[in-house]
N, C-alpha and C positions, 0 to 999 in steps of 0.2 A: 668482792662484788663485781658482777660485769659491767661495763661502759654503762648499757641500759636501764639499770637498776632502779624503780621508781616508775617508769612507764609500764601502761596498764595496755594489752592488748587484747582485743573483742575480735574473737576467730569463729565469724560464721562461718568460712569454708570448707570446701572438703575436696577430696579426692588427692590434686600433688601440687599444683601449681600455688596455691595458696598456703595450704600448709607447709609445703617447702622454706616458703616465706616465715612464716612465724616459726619454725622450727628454728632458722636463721637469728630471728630476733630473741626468742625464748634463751639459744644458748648463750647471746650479749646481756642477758640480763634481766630482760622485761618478763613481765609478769603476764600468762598470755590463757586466758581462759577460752579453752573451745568447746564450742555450742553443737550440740550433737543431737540427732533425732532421738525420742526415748527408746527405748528396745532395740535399735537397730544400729545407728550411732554412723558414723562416716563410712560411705560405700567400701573402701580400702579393709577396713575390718574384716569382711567375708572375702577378699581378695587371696585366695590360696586354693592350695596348699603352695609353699609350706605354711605350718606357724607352730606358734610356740612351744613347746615342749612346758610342761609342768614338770613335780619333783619325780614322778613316776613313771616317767616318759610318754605320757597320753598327751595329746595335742591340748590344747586352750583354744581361745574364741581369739589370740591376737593372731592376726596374721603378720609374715616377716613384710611385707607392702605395705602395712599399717606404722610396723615399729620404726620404719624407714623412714618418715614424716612429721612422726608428732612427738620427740623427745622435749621433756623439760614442759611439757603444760598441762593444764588442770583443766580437765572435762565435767561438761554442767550435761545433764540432762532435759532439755526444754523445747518444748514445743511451738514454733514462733506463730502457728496459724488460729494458737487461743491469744485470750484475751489476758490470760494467768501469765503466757509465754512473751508475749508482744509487752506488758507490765515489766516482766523478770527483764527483760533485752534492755529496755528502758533506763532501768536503776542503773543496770553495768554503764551505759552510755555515758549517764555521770560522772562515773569516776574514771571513765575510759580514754585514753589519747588517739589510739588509733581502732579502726575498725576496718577489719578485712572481709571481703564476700565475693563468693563469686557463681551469683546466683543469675539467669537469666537476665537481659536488660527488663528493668522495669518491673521483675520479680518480689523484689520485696517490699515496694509502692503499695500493692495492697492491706498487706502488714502494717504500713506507717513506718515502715525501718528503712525507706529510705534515704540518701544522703539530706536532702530539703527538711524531712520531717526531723530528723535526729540532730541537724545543725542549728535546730530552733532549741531545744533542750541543753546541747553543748557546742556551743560557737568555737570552739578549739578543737575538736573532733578532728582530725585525719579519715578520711574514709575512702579506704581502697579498693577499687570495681574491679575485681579482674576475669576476664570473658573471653570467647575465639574470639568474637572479632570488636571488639571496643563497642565502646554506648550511641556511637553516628553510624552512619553509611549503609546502604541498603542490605546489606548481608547482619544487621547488627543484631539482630533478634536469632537467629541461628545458632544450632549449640557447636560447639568445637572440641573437638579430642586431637591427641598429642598425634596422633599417626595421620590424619588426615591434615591438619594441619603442617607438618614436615613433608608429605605430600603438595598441598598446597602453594606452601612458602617459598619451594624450591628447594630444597636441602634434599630428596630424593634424587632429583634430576641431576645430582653432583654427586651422589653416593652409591656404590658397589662396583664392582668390575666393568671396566674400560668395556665398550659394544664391540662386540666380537669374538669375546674370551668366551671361555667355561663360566657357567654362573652370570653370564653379564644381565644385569635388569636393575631395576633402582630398587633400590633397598632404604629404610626405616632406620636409624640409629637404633640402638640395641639399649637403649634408658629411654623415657620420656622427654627428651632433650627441650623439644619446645616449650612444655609445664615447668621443668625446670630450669629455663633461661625466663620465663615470665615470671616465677616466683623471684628471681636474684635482680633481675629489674623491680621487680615492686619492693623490695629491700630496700634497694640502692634510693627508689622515688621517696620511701616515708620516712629516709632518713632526713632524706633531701627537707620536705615538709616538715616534720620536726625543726629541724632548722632555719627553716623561714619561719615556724611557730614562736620559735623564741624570741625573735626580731620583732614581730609584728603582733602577737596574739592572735593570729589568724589561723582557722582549721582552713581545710583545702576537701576537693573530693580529689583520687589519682584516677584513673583509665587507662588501663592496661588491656591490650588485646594480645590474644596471645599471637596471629597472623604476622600484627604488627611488630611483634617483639622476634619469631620467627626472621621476618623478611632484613629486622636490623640487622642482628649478628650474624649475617653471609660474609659482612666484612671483605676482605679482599676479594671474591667470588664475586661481591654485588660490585664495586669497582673496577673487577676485570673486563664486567659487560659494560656499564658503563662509559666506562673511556676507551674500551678497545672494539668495541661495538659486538664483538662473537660472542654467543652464548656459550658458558661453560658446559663441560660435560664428565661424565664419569671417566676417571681416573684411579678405583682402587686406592691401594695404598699413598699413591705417589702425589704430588705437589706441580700445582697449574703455575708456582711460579721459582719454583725453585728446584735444582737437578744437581747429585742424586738427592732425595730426599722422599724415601720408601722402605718397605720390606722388601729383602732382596733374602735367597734362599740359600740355607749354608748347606753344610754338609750332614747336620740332624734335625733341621728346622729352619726358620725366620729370625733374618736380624732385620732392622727397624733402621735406616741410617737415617742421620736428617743435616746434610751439611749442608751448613749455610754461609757459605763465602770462599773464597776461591783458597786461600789459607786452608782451610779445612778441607777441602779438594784435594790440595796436595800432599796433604800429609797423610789423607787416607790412600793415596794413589803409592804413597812411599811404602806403607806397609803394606798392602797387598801385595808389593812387588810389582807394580805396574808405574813406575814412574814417568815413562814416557806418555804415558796420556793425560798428565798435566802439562805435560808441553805440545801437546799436539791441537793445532792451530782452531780444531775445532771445541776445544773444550776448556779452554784457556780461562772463559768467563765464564757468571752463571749465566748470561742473556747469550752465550754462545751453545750453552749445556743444554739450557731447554728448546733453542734452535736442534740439536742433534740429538736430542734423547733418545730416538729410536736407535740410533746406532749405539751410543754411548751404555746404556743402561746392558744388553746384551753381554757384552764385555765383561763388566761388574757382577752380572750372574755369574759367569764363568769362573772368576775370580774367587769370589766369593764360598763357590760351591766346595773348594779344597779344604777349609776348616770350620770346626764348630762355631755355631753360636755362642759359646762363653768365651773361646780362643778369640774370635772375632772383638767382640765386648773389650774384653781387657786388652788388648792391643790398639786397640781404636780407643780405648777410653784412658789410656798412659800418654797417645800423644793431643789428648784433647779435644778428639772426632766424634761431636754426638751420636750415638747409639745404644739402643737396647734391648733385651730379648720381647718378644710378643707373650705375656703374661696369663696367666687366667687366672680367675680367682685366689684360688686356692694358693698358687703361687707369690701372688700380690701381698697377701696378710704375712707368707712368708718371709717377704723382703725384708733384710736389713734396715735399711733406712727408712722403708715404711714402719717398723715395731721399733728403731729408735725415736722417730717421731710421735708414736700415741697414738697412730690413728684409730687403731681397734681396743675399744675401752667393754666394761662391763660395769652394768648400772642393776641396785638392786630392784627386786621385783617382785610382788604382792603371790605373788603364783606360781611362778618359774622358780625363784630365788633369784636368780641373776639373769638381765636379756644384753647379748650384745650390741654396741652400736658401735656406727663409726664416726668418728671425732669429726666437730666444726674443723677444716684445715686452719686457720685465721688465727695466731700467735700474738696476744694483747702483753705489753711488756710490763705498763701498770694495773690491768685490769684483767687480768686473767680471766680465763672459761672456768668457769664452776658447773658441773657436772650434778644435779642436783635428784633430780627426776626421769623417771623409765619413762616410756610413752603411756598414758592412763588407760586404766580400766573403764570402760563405758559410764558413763556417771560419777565416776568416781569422787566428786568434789562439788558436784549440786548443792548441798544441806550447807557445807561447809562456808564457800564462797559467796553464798546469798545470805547467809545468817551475818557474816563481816559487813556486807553492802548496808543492811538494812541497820547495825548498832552503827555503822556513821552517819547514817543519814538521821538518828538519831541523838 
């Protein structure tokens, strides 16, 4: 059984941010019923192509953007704008710990499903808001998507090729990074509330914006303006505080270096053959490295470009020097130590027979991930999970 096992999750959301979230908790354990429009069901569903393959190679109605999200939970079909549905939402509340949404501020007030009305029913309730831009502030009624939001945030204005290159313009991360950095924050907040729950008996509402959860994790980017007063800017592969630490190009492709500390400097400097530029007065630190990068890094191209990317790898990685090839997919599932690790599993499946997913990374030593459920078929568990609600309430 996982860590969670016993906790009751009520997943009004949809799309990633949230569901990300309960996908998170669903694999600890908890029990997580997602609430889904009747016929239609979570926008992510018609998200494709691709999607799923049946036994006979004909597509299904999952899409692969759907099965990404919602592993491990049980889909109700309900309507919250009846009075049958706003009823159904109700029972679950009862027996529910946490409830996640991330509807409009002020969106499901008219319903009665929001945080005030549903904390009068269950005074322990967790109720998680998550929205662009949080439940205050004059923008708060505004809807938010992951690309304008990273836009917004700043994480554009640091991201693609240095101004002047080939391709230089800001660029978008290639995942929905801000949806899912708000979902791994609302994780980390209702674990948090859970455990002030148990101390006090007290539910909470969380507030989550995704802007605001964007604008946290710049991390060293937000403290380099900060305290150094310049605004960052596009840099490509390479590192505003550390040198070398980038792709650099071999002689079939991209290595990936990332040293970090002068140690590591010079022992990459040993195997290139270029030892004297760990003694050369300009490169001696990394606060001297990123002082001369422009000189320093051309060198290292040079160097570099005489052997392959796996020659490079193994040699750099015998004396201890991070680096690695630049991957893609396909070659990822490949990796050794990703498929000694577990990451790509297969779960059975009503339709498909089997749909792949990829593994929670999170390693419990007493409470193992139990792998239990595919992502649900539309409805799949409506009759089920309200016919249980209603014999206890009985």
């Amino acid at each position: 059984m996982g860590p969670l096992h016993g906790i009751k999750i009520l997943d009004l959301s949809r799309i990633l941010a949230g569901p990300w979230a309960t996908q998170v908790l669903a694999d600890y354990g908890a029990e997580v019923w997602k609430i889904e429009r009747p016929g239609v069901g979570d926008d992510t569903r018609h998200w494709g192509p691709p999607f799923l393959k049946d036994g006979e190679g004909a597509d299904t109605a999952e899409s692969a953007y759907f099965l990404s999200a919602n592993r491990g939970k049980r889909s109700l079909e309900l309507d919250i704008t009846t009075d049958s549905g706003q009823e159904a939402i109700c029972k679950l509340v009862i027996e529910a710990d946490i409830l996640v949404e991330n509807y409009k501020v002020g969106g499901l007030k008219k319903y009665g499903l929001d945080y005030d009305s549903l904390a009068k029913i269950n005074p322990r309730l967790i109720y998680c808001s998550i929205t662009g831009f949080g439940q205050t502030g004059p923008d708060a009624e505004l809807a938010g998507y992951d690309a304008m939001i990273q836009a917004r945030g700043g994480l554009m204005s640091i991201t693609g090729e240095k101004d002047g290159l080939p391709g230089a313009g800001p660029q978008k991360v290639g995942v929905a990074v801000a949806d899912l950095m708000a979902g791994m924050y609302a994780v980390s907040a209702m674990l948090a509330a859970l455990h002030h729950r148990e101390k006090s008996g007290q539910g909470q509402q969380i507030d989550i914006g995704l802007l605001d959860t964007q604008v946290a994790w710049l991390a060293n980017q937000n403290m380099n303006y900060l305290v150094g007063g310049e605004v960052p800017v596009r840099q490509g592969t390479a590192h505003p505080n550390i040198v070398p630490y980038q792709a650099l190009p071999t002689q079939d492709g991209f290595l990936m270096l990332a040293v970090g500390n002068d140690r590591q400097f010079a022992a990459c400097c040993q195997v290139l053959g270029e030892s004297s530029l760990a003694q050369d007065s300009r490169f001696t630190t990394n606060r001297l490295r990123v002082e001369y990068r422009e000189v320093l890094i051309p060198l290292l191209e040079k160097a570099f470009k005489t052997r392959s990317t796996a020659e490079w790898s193994r040699m750099l990685g015998a004396v201890k020097v991070p680096c690695g090839p630049i991957n893609t997919l396909h070659e990822v599932f490949q990796d050794e130590q990703i498929q000694f690790r577990g990451m790509r599993l297969n779960l059975p499946h009503p339709i498909a027979g089997t749909v792949p997913q990829v593994a929670n990374p999170v390693k419990f030593s007493a409470t193992p991930i139990e792998y239990l459920l595919a992502p649900p078929l539309l409805g799949a568990d409506t009759e089920r999970v309200l016919e249980r609600i209603q014999k206890k309430k009985h």
